[in-house]
The first five atom37 places (N, CA, C, CB, O) and aatype in JSON, in Angstrom:
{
  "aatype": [20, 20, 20, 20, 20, 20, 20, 20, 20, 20, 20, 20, 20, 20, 20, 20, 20, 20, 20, 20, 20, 20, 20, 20, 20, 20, 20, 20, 20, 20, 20, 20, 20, 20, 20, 20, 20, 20, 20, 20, 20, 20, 20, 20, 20, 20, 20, 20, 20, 20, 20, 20, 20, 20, 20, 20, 20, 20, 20, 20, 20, 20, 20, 20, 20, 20, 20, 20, 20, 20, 20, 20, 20, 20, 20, 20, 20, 20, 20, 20, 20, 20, 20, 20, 20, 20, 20, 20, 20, 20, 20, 20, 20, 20, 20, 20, 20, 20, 20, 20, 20, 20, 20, 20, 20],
  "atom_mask": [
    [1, 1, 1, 1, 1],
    [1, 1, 1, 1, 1],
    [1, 1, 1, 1, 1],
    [1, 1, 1, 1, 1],
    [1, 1, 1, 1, 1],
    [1, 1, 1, 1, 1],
    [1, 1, 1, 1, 1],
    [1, 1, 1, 1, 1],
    [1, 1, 1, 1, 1],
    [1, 1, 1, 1, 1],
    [1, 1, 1, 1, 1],
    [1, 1, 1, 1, 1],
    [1, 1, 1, 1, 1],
    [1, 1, 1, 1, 1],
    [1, 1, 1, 1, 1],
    [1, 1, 1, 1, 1],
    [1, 1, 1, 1, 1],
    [1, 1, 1, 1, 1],
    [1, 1, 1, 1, 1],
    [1, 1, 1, 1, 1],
    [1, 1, 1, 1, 1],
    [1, 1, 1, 1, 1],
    [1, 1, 1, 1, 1],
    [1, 1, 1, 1, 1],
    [1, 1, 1, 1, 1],
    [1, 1, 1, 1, 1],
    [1, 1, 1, 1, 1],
    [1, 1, 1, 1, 1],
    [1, 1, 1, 1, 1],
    [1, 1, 1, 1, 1],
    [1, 1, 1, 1, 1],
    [1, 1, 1, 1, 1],
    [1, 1, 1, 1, 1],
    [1, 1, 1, 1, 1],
    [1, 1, 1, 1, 1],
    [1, 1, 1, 1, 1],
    [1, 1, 1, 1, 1],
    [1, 1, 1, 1, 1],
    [1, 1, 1, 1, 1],
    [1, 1, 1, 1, 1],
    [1, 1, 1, 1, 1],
    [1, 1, 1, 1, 1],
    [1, 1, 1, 1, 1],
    [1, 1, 1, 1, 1],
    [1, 1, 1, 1, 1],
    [1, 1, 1, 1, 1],
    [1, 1, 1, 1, 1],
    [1, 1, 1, 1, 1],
    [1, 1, 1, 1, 1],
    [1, 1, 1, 1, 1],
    [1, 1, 1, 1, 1],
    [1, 1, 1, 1, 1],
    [1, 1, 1, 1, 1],
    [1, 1, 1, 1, 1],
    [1, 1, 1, 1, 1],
    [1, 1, 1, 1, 1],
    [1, 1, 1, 1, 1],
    [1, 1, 1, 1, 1],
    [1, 1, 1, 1, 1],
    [1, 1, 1, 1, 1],
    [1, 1, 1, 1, 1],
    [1, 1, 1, 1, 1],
    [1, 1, 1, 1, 1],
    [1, 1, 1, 1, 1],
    [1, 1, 1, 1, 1],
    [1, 1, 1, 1, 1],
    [1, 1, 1, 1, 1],
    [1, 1, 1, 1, 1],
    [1, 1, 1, 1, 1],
    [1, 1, 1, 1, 1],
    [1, 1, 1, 1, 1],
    [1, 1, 1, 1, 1],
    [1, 1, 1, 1, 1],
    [1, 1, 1, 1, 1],
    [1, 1, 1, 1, 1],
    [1, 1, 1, 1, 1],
    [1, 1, 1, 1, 1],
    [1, 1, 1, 1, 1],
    [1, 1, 1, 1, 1],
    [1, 1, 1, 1, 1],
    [1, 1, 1, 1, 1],
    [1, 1, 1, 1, 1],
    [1, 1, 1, 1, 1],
    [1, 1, 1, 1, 1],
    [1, 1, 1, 1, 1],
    [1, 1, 1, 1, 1],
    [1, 1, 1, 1, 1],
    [1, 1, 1, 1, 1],
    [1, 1, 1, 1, 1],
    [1, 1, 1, 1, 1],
    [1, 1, 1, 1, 1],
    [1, 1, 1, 1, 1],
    [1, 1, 1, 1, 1],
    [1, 1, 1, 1, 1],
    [1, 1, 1, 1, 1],
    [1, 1, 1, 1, 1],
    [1, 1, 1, 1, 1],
    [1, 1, 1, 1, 1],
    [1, 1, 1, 1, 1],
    [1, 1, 1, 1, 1],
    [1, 1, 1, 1, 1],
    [1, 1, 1, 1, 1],
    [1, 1, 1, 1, 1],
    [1, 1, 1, 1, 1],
    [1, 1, 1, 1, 1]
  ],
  "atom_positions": [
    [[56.89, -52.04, -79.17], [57.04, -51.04, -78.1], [56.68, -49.68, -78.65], [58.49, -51.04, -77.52], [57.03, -49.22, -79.74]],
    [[56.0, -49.16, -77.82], [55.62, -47.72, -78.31], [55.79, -46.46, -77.18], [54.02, -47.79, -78.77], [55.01, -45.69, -76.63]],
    [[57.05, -46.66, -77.17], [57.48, -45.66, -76.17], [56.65, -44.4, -76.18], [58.92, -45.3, -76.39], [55.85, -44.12, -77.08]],
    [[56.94, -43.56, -74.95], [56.06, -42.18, -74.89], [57.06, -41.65, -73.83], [54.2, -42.25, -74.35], [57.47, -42.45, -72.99]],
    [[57.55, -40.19, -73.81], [57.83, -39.58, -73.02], [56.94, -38.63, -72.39], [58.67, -39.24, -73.39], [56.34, -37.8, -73.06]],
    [[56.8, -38.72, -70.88], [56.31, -37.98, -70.01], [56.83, -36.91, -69.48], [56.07, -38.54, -69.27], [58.01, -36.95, -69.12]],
    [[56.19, -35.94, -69.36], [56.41, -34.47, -68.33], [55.75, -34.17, -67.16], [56.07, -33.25, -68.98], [54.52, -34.16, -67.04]],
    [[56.55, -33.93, -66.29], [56.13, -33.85, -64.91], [56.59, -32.79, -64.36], [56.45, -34.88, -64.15], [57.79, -32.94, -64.13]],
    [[56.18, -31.72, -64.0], [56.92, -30.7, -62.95], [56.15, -30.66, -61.93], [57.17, -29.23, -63.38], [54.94, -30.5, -62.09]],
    [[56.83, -30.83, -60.39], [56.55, -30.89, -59.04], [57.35, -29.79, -58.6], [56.84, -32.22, -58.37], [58.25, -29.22, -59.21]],
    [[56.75, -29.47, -57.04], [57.2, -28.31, -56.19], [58.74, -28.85, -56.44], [56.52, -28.19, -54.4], [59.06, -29.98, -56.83]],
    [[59.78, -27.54, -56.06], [61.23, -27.74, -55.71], [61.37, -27.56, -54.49], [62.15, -26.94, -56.34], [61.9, -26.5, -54.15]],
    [[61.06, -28.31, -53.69], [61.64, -28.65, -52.68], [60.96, -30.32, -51.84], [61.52, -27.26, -51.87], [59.96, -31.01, -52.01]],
    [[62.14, -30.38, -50.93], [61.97, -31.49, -50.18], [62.03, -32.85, -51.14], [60.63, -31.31, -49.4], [61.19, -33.74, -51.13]],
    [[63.02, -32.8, -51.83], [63.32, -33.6, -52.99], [62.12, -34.65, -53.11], [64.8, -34.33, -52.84], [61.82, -35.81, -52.82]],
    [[61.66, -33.63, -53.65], [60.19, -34.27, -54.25], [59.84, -35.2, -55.2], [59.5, -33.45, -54.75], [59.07, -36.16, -55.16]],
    [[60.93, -34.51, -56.5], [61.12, -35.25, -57.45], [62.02, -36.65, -57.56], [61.46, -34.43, -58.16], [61.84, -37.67, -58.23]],
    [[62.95, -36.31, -56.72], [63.71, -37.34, -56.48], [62.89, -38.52, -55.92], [64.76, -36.94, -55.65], [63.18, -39.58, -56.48]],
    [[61.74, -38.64, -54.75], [60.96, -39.28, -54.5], [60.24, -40.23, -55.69], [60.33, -38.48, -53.89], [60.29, -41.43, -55.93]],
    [[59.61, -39.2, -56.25], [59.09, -39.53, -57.23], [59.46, -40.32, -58.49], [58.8, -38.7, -57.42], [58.78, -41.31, -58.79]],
    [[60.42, -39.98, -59.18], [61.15, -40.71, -59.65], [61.39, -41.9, -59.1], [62.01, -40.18, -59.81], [61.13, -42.8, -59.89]],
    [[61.81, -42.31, -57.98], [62.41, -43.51, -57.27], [61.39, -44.47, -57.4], [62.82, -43.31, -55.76], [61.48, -45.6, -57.87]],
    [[59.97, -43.63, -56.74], [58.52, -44.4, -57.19], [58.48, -45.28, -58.44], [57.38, -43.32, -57.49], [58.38, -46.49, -58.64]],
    [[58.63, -43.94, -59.38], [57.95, -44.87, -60.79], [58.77, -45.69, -61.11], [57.62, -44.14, -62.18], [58.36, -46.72, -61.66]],
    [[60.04, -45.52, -60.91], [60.89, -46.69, -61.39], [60.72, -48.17, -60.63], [62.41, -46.22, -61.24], [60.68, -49.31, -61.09]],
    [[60.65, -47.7, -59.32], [60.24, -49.03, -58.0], [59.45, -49.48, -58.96], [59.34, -48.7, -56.24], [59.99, -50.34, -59.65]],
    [[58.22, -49.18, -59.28], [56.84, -49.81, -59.46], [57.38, -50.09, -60.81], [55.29, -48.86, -59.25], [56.41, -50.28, -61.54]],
    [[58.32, -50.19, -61.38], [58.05, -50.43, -62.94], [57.29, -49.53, -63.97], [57.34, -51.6, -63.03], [57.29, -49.82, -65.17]],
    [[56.65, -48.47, -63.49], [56.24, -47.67, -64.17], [56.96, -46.54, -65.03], [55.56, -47.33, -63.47], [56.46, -45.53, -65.53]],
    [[58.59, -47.1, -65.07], [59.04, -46.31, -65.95], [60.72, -46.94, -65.77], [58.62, -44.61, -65.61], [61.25, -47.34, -64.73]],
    [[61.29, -46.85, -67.13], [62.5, -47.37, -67.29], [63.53, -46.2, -66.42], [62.78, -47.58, -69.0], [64.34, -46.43, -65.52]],
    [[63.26, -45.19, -66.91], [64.07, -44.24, -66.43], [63.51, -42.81, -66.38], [65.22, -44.3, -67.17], [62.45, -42.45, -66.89]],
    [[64.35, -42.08, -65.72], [63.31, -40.47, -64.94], [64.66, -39.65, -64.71], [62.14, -40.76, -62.88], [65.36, -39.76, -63.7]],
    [[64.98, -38.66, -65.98], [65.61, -37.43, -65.8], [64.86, -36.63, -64.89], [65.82, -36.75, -67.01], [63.64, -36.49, -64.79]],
    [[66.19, -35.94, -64.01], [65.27, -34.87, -62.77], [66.14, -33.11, -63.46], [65.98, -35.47, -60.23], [67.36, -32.95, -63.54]],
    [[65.23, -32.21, -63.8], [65.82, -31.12, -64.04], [65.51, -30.01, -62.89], [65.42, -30.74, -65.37], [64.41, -29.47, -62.77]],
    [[66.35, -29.82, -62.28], [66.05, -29.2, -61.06], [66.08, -27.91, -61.03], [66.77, -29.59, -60.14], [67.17, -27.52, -61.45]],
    [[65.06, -26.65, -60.57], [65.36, -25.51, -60.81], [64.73, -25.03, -61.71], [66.39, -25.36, -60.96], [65.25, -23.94, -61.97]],
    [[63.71, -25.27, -62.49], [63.18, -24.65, -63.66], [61.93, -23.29, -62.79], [62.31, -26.15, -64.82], [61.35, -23.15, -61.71]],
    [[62.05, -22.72, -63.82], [61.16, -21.37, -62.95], [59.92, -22.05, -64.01], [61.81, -19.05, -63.21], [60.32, -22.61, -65.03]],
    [[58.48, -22.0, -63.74], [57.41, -21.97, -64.31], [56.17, -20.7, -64.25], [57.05, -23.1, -63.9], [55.73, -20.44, -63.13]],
    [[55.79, -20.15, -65.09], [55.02, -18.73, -65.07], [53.94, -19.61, -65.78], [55.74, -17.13, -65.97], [54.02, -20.27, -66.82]],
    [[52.58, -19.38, -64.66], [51.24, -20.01, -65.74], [50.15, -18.59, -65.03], [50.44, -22.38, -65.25], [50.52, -17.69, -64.27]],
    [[49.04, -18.78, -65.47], [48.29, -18.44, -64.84], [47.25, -19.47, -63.91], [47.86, -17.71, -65.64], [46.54, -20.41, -64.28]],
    [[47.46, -18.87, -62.55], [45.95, -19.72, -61.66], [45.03, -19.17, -61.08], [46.15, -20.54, -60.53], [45.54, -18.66, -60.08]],
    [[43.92, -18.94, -61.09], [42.67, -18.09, -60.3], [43.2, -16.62, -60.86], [42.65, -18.23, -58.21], [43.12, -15.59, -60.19]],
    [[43.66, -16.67, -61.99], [42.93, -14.92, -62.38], [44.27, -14.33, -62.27], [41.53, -13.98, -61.04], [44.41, -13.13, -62.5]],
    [[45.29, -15.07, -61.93], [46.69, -14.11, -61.33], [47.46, -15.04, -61.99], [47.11, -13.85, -59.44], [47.48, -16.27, -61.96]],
    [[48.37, -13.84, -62.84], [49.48, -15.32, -62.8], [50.71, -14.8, -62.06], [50.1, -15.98, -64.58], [51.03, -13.66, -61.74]],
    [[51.43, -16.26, -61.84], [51.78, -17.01, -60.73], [53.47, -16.87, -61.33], [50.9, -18.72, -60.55], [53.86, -16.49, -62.44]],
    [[54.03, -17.21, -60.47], [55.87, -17.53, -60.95], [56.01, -18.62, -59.62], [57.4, -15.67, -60.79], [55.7, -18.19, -58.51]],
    [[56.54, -20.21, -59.78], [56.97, -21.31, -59.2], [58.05, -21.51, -59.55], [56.33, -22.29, -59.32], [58.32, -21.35, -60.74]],
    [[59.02, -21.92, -58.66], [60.32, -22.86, -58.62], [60.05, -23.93, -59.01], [60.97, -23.11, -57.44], [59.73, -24.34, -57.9]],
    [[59.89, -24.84, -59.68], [60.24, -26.31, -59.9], [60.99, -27.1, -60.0], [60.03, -26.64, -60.46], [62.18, -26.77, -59.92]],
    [[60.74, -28.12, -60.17], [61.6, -29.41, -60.73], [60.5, -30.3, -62.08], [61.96, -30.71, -59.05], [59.28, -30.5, -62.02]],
    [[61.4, -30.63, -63.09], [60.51, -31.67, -63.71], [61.3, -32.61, -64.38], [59.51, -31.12, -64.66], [62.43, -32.71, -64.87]],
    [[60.19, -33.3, -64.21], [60.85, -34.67, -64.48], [60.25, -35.15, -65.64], [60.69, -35.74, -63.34], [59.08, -34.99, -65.98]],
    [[61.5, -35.99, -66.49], [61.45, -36.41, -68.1], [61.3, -38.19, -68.09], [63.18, -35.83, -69.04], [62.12, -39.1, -68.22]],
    [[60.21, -38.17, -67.92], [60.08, -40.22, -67.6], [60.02, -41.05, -69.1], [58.09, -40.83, -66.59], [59.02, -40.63, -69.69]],
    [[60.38, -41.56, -69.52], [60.71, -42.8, -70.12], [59.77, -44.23, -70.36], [61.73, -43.1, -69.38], [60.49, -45.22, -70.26]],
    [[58.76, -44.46, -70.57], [57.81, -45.35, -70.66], [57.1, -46.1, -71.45], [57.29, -45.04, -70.33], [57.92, -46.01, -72.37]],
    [[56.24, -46.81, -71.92], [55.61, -47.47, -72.73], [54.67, -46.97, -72.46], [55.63, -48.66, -72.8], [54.43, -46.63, -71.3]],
    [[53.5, -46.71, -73.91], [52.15, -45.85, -73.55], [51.33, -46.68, -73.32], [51.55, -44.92, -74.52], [50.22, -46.14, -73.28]],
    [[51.26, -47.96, -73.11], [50.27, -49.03, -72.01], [50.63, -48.42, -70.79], [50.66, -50.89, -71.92], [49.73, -48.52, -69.96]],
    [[51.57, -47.88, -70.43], [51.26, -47.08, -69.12], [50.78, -46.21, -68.32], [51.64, -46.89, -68.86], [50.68, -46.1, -67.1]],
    [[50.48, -45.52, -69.36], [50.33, -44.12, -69.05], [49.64, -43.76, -68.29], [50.06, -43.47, -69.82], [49.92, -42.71, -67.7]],
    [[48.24, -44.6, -67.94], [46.95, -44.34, -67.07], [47.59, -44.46, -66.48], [45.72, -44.9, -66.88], [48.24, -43.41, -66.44]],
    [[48.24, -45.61, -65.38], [48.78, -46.19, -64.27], [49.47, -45.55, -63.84], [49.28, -47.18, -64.31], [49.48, -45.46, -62.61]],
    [[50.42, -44.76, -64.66], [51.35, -43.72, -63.97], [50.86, -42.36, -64.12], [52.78, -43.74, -64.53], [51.65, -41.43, -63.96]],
    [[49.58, -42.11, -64.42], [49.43, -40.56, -64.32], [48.45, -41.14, -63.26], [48.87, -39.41, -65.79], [48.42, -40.23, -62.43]],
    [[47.77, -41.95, -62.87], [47.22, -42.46, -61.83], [48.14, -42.16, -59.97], [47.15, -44.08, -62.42], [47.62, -41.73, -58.94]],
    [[49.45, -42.57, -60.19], [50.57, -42.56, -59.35], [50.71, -41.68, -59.32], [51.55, -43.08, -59.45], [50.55, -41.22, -58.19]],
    [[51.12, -40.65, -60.41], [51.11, -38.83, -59.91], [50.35, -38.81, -59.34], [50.9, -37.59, -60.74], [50.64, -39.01, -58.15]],
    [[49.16, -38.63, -59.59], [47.83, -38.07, -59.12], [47.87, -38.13, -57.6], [46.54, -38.91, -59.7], [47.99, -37.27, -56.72]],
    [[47.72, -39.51, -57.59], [47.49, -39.81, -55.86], [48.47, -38.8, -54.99], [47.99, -41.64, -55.38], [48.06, -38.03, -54.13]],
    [[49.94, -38.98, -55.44], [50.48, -38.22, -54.09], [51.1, -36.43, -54.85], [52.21, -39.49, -53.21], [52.05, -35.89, -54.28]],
    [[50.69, -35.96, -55.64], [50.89, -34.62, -55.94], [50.37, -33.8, -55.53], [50.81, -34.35, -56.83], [49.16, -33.69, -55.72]],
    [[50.97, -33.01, -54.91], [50.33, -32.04, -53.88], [49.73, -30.54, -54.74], [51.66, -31.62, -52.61], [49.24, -29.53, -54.22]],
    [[50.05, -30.89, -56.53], [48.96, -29.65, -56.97], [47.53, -30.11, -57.02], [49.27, -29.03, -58.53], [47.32, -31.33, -57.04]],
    [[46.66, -29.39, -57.03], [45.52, -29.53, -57.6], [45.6, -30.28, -59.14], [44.95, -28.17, -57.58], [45.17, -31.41, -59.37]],
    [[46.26, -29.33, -60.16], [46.26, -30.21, -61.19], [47.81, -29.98, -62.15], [44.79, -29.9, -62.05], [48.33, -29.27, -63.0]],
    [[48.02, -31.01, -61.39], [49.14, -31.77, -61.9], [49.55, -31.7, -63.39], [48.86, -33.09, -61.61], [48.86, -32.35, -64.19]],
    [[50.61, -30.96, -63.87], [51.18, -31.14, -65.28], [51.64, -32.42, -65.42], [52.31, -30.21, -65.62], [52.57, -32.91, -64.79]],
    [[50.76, -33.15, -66.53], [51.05, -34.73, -66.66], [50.79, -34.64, -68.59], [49.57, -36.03, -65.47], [49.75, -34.64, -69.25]],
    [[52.02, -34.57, -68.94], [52.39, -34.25, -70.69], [52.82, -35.44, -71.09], [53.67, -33.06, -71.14], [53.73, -36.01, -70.48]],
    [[52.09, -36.12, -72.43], [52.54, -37.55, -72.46], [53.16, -37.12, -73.81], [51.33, -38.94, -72.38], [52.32, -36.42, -74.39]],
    [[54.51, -37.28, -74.7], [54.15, -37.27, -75.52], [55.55, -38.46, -76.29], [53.75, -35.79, -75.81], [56.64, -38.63, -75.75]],
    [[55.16, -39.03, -77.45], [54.77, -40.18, -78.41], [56.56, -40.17, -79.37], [52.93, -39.63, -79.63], [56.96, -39.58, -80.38]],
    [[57.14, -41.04, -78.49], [58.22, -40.96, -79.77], [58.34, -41.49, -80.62], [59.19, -41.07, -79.71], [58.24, -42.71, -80.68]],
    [[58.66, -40.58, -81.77], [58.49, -41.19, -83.13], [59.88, -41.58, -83.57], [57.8, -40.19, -84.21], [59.84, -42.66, -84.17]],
    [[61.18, -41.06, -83.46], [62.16, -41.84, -83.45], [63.2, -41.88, -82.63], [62.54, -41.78, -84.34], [63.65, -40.78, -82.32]],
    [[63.72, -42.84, -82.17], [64.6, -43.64, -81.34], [65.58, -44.7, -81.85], [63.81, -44.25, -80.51], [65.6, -45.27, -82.94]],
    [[66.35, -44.82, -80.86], [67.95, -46.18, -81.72], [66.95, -47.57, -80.94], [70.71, -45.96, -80.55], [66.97, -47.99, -79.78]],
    [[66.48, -47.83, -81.61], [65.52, -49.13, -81.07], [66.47, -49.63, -80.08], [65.05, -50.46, -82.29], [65.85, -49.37, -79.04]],
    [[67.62, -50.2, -79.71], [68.08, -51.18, -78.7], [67.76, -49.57, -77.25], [70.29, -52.04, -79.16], [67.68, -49.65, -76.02]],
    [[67.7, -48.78, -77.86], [67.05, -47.9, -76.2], [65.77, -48.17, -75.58], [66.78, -46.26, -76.35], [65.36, -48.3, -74.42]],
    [[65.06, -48.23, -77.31], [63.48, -49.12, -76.93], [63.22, -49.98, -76.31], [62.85, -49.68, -77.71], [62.37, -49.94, -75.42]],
    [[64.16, -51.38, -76.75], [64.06, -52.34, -76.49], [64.23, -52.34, -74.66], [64.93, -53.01, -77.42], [63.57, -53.01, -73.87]],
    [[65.01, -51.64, -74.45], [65.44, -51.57, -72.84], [64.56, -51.16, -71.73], [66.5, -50.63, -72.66], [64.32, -51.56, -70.59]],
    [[64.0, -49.85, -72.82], [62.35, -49.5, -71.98], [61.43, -50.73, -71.65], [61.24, -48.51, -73.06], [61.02, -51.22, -70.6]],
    [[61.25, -51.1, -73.29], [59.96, -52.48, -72.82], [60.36, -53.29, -71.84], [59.57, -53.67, -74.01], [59.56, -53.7, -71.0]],
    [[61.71, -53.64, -71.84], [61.87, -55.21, -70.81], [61.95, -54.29, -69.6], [63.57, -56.55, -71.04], [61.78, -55.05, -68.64]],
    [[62.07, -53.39, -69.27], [62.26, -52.8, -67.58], [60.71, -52.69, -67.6], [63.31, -51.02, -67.16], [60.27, -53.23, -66.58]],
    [[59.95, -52.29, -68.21], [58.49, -51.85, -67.85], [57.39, -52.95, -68.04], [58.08, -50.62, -68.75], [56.27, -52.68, -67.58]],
    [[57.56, -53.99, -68.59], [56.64, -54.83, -68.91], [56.98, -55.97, -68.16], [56.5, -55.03, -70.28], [56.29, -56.99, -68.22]]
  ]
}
């Protein structure tokens, strides 16, 4: 198992994330999905930068997934381009591992 944690921040509102989450887990595309609700995000877009309310979400997965579920963002995210952060854990209490693989595979 080669777990990977994902980053996701979506609009805050219309429990978006909560949606979402419910998704990836439905589909098996993820053992589990912390929702942090409320995060302010400052980027720049078109030349201005910007200040957003968010939510993001901390998903839980195996990195055989990753297309498939940044695939699933994609389709229903209403940014243009979607913050989709994969990144690679290097250590973990393996029986947490173990729990990821059998929910996701």
């Amino acid at each position: 198992m080669r777990g990977i944690v994902c980053l996701i921040t979506v609009p805050a509102k219309k429990n978006w994330a909560r949606k979402l989450a419910g998704q990836l887990v439905g589909l098996r595309l993820a053992a589990c999905v912390n929702i942090i609700d409320g995060i302010e995000s400052v980027f720049s877009w078109r030349n201005k930068v910007q200040t957003e309310k968010e939510d993001m979400l901390i998903i839980k997965t195996d990195r055989r997934l990753f297309n498939r579920l940044k695939a699933a963002v994609k389709k229903v995210h209403p940014y243009e381009v979607p913050e989709i952060i994969a990144l690679d854990i290097t250590r973990a209490d393996h029986p947490y591992l173990a729990w990821i693989a059998k929910l996701v595979n």
